[in-house]
C-alpha positions as CSV (number, residue, x, y, z in Angstrom):
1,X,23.9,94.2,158.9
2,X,24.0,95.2,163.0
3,X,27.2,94.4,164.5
4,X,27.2,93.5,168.0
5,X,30.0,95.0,169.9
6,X,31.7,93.7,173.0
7,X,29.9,95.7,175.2
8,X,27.1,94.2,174.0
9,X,28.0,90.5,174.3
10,X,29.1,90.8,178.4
11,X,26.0,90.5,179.8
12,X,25.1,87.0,178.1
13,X,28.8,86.0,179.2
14,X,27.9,86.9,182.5
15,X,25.0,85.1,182.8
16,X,25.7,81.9,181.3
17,X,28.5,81.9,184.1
18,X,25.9,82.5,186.1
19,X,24.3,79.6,184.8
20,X,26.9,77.3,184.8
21,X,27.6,77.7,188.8
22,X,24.3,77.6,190.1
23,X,24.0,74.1,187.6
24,X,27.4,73.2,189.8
25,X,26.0,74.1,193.5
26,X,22.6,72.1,192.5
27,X,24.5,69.2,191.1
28,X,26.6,69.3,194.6
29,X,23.6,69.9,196.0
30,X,21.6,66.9,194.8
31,X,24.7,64.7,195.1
32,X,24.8,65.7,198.9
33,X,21.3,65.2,199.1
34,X,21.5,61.7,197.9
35,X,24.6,60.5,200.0
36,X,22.0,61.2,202.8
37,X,19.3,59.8,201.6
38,X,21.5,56.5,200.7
39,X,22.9,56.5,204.1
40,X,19.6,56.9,205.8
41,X,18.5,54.0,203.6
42,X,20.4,51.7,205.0
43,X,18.6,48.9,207.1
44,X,20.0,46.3,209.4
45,X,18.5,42.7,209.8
46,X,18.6,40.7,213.1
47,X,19.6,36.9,212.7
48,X,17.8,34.6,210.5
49,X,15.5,32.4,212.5
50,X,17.5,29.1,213.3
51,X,20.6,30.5,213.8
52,X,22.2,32.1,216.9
53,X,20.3,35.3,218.1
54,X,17.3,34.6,215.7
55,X,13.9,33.0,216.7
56,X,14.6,28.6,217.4
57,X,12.6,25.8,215.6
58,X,10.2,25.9,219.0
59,X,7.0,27.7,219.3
60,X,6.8,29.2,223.0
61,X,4.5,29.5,225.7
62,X,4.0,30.6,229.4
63,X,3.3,29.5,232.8
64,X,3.0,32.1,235.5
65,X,1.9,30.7,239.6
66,X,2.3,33.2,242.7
67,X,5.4,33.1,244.5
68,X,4.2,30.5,247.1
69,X,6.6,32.3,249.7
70,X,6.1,36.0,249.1
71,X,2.5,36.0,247.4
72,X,2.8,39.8,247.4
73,X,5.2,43.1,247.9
74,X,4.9,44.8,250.7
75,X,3.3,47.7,248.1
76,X,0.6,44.8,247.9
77,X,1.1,44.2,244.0
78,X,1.0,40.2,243.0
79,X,4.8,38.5,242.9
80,X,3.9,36.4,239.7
81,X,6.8,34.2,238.5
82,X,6.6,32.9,235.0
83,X,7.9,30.0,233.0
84,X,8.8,30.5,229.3
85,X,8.6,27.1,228.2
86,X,8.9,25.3,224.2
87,X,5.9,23.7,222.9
88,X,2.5,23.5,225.2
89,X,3.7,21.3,228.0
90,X,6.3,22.0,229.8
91,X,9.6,19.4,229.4
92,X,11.8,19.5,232.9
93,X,14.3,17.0,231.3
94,X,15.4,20.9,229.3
95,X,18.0,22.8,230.8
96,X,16.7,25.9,232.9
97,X,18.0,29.1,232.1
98,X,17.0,31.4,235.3
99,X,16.6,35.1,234.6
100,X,17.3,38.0,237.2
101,X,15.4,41.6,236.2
102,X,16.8,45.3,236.5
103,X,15.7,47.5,239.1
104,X,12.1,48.9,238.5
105,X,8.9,50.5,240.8
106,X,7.1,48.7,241.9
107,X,7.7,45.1,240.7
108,X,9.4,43.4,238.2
109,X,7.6,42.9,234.6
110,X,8.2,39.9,232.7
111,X,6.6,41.8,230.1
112,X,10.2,44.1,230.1
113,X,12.4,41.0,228.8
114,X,9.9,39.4,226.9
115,X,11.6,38.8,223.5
116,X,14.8,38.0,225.4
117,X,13.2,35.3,227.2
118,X,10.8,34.0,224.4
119,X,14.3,33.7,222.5
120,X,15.9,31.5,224.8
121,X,12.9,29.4,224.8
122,X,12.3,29.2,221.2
123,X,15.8,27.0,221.1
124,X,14.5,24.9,223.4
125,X,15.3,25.9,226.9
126,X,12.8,26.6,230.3
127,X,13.5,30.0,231.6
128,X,12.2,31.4,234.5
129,X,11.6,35.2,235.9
130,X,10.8,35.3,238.9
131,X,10.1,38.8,240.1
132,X,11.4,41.2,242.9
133,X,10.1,44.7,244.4
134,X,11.4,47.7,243.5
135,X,10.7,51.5,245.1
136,X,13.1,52.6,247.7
137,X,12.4,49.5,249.7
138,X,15.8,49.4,251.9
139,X,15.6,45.6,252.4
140,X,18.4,44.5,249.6
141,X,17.9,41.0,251.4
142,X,14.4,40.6,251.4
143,X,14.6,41.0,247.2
144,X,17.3,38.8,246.5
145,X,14.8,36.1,248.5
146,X,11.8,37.1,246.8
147,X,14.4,36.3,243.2
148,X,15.7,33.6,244.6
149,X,12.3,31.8,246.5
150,X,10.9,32.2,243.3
151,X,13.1,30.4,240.9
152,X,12.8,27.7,243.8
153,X,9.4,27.6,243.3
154,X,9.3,27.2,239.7
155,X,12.1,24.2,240.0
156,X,9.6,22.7,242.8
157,X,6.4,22.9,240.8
158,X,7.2,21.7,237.7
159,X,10.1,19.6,238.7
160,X,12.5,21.5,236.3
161,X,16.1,20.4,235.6
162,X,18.8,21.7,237.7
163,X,21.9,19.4,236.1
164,X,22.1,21.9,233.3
165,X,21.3,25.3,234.7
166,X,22.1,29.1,233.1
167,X,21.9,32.3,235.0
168,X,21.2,35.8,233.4
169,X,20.7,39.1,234.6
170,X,20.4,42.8,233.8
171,X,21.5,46.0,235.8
172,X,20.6,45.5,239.4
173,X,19.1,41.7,238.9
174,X,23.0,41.0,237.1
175,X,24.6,42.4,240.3
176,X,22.5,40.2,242.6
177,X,23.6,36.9,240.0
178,X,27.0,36.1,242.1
179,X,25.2,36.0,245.6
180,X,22.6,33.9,243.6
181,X,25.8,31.4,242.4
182,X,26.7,31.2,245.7
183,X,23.3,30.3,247.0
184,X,21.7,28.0,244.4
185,X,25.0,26.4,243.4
186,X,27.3,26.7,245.9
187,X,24.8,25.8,248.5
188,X,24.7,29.1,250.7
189,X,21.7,30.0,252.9
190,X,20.5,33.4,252.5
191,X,18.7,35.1,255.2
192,X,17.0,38.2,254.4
193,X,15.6,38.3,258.4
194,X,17.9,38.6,261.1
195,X,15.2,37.4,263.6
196,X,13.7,34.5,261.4
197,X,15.4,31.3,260.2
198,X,18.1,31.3,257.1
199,X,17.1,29.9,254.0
200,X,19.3,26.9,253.1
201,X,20.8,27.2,249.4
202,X,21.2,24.3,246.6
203,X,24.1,22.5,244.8
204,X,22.3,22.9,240.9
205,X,24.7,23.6,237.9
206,X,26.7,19.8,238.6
207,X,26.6,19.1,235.5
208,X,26.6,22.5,233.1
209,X,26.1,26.1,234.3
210,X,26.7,29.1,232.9
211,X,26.4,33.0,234.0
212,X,25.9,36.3,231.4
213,X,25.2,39.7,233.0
214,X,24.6,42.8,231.2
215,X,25.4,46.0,232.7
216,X,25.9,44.7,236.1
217,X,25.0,46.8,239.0
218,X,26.1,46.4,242.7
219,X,26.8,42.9,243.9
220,X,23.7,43.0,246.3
221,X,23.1,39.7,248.4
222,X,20.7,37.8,250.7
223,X,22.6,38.5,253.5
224,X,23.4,35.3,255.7
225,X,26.3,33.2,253.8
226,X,25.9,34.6,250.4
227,X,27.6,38.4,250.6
228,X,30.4,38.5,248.1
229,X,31.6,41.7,250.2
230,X,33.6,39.8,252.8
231,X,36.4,39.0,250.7
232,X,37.5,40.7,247.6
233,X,38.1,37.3,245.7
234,X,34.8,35.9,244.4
235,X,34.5,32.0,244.5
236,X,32.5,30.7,241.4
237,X,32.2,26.7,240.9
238,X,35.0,25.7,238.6
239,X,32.5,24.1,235.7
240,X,30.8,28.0,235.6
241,X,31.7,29.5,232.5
242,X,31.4,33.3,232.3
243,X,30.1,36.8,230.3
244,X,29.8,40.4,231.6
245,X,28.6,42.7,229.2
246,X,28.9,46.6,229.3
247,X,27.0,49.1,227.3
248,X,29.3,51.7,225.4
249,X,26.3,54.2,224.8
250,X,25.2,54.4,228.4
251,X,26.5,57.5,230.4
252,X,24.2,57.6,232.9
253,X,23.3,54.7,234.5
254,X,25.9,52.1,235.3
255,X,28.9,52.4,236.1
256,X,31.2,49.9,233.8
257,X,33.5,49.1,236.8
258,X,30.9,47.2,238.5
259,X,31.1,44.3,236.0
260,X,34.9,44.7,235.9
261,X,35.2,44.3,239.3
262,X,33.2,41.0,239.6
263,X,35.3,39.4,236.3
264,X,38.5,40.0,237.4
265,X,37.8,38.8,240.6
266,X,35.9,35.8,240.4
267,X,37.7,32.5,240.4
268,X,36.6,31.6,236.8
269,X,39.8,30.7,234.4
270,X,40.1,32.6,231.5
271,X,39.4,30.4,229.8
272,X,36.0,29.9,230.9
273,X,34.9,33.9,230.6
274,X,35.3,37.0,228.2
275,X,34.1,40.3,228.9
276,X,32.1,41.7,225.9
277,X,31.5,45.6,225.0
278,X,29.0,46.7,223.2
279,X,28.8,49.4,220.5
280,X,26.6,51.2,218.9
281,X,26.4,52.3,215.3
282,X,24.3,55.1,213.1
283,X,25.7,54.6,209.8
284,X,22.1,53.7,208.5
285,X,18.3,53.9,209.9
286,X,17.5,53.9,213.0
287,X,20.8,54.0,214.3
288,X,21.7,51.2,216.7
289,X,22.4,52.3,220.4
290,X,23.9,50.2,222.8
291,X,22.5,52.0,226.1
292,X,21.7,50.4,229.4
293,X,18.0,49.2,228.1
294,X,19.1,47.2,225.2
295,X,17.8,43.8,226.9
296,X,14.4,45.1,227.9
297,X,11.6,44.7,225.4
298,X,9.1,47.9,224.9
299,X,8.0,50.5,221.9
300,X,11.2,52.5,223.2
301,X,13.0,50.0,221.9
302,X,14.4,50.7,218.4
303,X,17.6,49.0,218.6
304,X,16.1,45.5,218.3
305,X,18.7,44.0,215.9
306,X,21.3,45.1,218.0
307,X,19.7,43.8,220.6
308,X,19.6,40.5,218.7
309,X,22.8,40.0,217.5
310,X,24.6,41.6,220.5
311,X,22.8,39.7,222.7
312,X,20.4,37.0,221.6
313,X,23.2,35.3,219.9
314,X,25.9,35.7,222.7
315,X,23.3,33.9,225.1
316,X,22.2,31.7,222.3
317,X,25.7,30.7,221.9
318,X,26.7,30.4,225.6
319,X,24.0,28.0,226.4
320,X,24.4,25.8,223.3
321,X,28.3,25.5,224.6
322,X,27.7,24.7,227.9
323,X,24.8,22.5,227.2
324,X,25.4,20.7,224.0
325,X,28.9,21.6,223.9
326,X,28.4,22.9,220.3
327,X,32.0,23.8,219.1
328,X,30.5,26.2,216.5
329,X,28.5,27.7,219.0
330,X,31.9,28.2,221.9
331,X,33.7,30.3,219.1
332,X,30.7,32.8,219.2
333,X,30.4,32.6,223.0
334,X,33.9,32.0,224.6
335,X,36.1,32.7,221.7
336,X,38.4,35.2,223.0
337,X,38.2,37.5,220.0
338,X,37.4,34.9,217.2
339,X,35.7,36.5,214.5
340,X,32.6,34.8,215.2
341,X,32.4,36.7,218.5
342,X,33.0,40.1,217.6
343,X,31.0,40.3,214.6
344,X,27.8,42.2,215.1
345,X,26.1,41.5,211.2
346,X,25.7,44.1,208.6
347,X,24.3,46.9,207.2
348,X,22.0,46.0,204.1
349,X,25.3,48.3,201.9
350,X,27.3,45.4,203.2
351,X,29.1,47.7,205.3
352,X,29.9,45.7,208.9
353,X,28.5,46.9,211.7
354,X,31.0,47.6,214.7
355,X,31.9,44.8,216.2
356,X,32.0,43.6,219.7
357,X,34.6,44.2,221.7
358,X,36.2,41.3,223.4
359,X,38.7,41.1,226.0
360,X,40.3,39.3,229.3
361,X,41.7,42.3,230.7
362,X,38.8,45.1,230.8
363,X,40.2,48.1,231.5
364,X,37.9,51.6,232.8
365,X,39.8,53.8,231.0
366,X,37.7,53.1,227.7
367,X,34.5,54.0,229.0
368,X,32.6,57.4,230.0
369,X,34.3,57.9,233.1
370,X,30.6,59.2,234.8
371,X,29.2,60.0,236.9
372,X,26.4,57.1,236.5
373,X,23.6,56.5,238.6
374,X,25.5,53.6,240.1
375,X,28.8,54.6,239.9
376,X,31.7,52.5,242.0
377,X,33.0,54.7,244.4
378,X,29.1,55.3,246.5
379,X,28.8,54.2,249.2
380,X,25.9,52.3,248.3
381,X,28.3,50.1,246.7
382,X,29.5,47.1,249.0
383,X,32.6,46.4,246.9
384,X,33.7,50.1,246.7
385,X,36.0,49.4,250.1
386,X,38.3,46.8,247.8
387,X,40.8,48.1,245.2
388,X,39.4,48.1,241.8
389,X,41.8,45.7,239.2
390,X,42.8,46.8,236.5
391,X,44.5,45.3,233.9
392,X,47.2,41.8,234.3
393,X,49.4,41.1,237.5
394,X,53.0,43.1,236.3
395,X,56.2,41.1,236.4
396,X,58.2,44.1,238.0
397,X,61.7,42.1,238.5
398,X,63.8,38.8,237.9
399,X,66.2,37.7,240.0
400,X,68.4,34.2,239.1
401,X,69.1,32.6,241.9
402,X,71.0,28.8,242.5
403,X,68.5,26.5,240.2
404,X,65.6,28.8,240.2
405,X,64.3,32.0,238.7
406,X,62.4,34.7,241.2
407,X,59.8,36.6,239.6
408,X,58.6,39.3,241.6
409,X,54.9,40.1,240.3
410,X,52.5,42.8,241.5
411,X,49.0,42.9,241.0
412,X,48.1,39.6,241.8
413,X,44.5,38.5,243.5
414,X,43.8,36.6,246.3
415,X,42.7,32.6,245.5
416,X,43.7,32.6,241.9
417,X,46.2,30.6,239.7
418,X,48.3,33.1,237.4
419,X,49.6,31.4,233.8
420,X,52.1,33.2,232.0
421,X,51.0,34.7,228.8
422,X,53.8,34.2,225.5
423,X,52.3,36.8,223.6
424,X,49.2,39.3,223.7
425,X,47.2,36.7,222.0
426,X,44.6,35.3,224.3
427,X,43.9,31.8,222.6
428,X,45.3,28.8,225.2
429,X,48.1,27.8,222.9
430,X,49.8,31.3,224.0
431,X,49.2,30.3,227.9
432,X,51.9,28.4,230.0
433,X,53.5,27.5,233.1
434,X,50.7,27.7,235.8
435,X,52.2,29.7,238.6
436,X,50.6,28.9,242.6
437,X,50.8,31.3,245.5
438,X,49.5,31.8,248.8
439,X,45.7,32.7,249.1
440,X,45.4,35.8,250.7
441,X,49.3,37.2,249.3
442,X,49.1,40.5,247.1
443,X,52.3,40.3,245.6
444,X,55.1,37.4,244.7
């Protein structure tokens, strides 16, 4: 019989310990490995059709005629306004939902907002693009009138409601939209030619309007009555109600501060308006990234459900409110931080993707502080000369004195109504005790 002595038996010790760890690292290893690959897995669905955001019962087709007053640019390139329009003929007893494009070179693309628009129309709504020239044209005013000319064109030729209007707009188009409230529902004439006659403006919206713009960009104007850089209070019709949107994901080319500026300062209650945020999210494949292009429509565009359910559903939602006044639809729209409104869908692990952030008191300091390509301090920037709000007006003292109580309150804005707030909650139960002051007065 051979014995085997210790010596002997190390070396197969040793390697089954060898064994045994390398199993462990590959077992880590393949666990790791599928973590990732479950992770990546993960997909994320847009809206069903028939519900807010996804596709409406209505099939959709186009109209496009040449802007009767500014046939061309002064590039030369065609000014072709179109009509996205349910069904084959087009209805003008349906509400019209007028869009305002981003900055691009040389003219605007319907093309670019194609799903946006053929959304809107699949529930049921006209909507109209009416392009503007881009470049480094100087002439702010002459491109607001080629916008504006051409919705007016569209309402003219096809005779389309303007009882029930909406107005949306992106990046540079969404900073022209409150000069274009001021002319096509507050009824002031543009004039984009100091030598020629003004062009007079309209009274639409009397019965229902609404306004959404995403990513605003300067608040541009047609020069003659409708600059909203004369005062820093903006005056919006009282029946408007109200969304700005910002972009978390885009440090580069709007500056946030733009759209905060024009919602804290336009008359609109807040009741009437929320400011939404957008976030993005990569917990599954592709991620979803809520930059400055997540309304255009292009094969750069991966984001799509985002796209849908950030947007498609909010506008969705905001017209069926101010339209139908669907109930259902004012929690997604207007809700002040109801569920409905923040939540953004979910992943197919049925994790939730981030939701929207809602508020009535944006604040800059949550945002990528810049530099942007439009950024609020340039000079470029016809609002920059104003101070830039930021937050509530401050109760800084009380005072009793013989049957009254003096509040002294800082922060206040010209040609609004403050209502004292019982708690941090924003719904209208938690709002009081409408307080008047003096328009023009910064404190009280």
């Amino acid at each position: 019989m051979i014995k085997q002595n210790k010596m002997d038996k190390q070396p197969f010790s040793i390697l089954r310990g060898l064994l045994q760890g390398a199993t462990a690292r590959l077992a880590v290893a393949l666990l790791v490995a599928s973590a990732s690959r479950a992770l990546e897995a993960q997909t994320y669905a847009p809206p069903t059709n028939g519900d807010y955001g996804g596709l409406g019962p209505f099939a959709v087709y186009t109209n496009g005629f040449t802007n009767p007053v500014y046939p061309t640019a002064t590039s030369g390139q065609t000014l072709t306004v179109s009509v996205f329009h349910p069904n084959v003929s087009i209805n003008p007893s349906l509400p019209t939902i007028f869009f305002a494009h981003g900055w691009t070179d040389p003219i605007g693309n319907a093309a670019d907002y194609s799903a946006l628009m053929t959304n809107l129309a699949s529930q049921g709504y006209n909507v109209v693009f009416s392009p503007y020239e881009g470049g480094i044209s100087p002439n702010i005013a002459l491109r607001f009138d080629e916008l504006a000319s051409g919705f007016e064109a569209a309402v003219t030729n096809y005779g389309l409601n303007t009882a029930q209007v909406g107005f949306a707009g992106h990046s540079y188009g969404g900073g022209f939209l409150p000069a274009v409230i001021l002319h096509e529902m507050m009824g002031k004439a543009d004039k984009p030619f100091p030598l020629q006659p003004a062009h007079p403006g309209h009274n639409w919206g009397g019965t229902a309007a609404f306004f959404l713009s995403m990513a605003s960009g300067y608040a541009y104007d047609g020069a003659g009555d409708t600059s909203v850089s004369g005062s820093q209070t903006i005056l919006f019709p009282t029946n408007l109600n109200v969304i700005e949107q910002a972009y978390n994901d885009d440090q580069n080319f709007v500056d946030p501060r733009l759209a905060i500026d024009i919602f804290y300062n336009c008359t609109t209650l807040n009741t009437q308006k929320d400011f939404l945020t957008v976030y993005g999210d990569s917990h599954g494949t592709p991620a979803q990234v809520a930059y400055h292009f997540l309304p255009t429509t292009g094969p750069a565009m991966t984001s799509t459900s985002l796209q849908a359910w950030a947007i498609f559903r909010h506008l969705d939602a905001l017209a069926a409110w101010t339209f139908a006044g669907d109930t259902n639809a004012q929690q997604i729209a207007l809700g002040h931080g109801a569920p409905a409104e923040t939540y953004e869908g979910t992943w197919s692990d049925g994790t939730n993707v981030v939701p929207m952030g809602v508020t009535d008191l944006p604040s800059p300091a949550i945002y990528y502080p810049g530099p942007y390509v439009a950024e609020w301090n340039n000079i470029a920037n016809p609002r920059q000369k104003f101070p830039l709000v930021s937050g509530p007006p401050q109760i800084s003292s009380i005072s009793l004195m013989p049957g009254q109580v003096v509040l002294a309150v800082t922060g206040l804005l010209a040609g609004h109504s403050c209502v004292e707030q019982a708690s941090p909650d924003l719904t209208p139960g938690s709002w009081s005790n409408i307080v008047s002051f003096i328009p023009g007065q910064t404190s009280q």
